[in-house]
N, C-alpha and C positions, 0 to 999 in steps of 0.2 A: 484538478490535477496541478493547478499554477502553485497552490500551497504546498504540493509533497515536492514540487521542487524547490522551492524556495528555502524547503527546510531541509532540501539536501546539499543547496549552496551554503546552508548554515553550519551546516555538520558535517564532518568526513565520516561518520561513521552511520549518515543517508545517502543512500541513490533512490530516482527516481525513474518511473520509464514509462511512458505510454505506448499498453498492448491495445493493435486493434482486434479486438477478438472474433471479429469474420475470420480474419485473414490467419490469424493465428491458432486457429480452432483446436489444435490437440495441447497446445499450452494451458489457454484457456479451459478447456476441459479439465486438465490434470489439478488449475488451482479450481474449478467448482465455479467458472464465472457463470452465472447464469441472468445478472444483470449488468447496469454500469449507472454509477462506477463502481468496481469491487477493488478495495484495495486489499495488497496480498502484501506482508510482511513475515523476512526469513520462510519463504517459501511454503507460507499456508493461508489460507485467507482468513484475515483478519475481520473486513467489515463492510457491508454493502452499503449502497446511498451516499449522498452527500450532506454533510453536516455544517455546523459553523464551525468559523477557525479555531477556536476556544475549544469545539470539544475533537476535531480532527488531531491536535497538537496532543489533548489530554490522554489520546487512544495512540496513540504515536508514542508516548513518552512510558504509558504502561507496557506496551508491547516492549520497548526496549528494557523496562526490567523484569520482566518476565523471563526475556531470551538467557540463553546459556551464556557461559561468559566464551567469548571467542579467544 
């Protein structure tokens, strides 16, 4: 989680946020968390586990051109 923020103090066009997902359980549900960590980008999940910085950045930077243009 310390990296998705780091690359959201890098960028304004990342936020970051840690859900707990006990506590949050219909959120959680809605993006499909069924482990952790699941990270959810533009509001669908993106990709479960933790990985190295090198490919977290590399799955971060495809999701962003994937997305629609805002």
């Amino acid at each position: 989680m310390l990296l998705a923020y780091r690359c959201a103090l890098a960028s304004p066009r990342v936020t970051a946020a840690a859900v707990e997902a006990t506590e949050f359980a219909v959120d959680a549900d809605r993006h499909g968390v069924v482990s952790v960590p699941t990270i959810v980008v533009d509001d669908r999940r993106a990709w479960v586990g933790s990985m190295p910085e090198a490919a977290f950045v590399e799955r971060l930077l495809a999701s962003a051109a994937a997305a629609p243009p805002a």
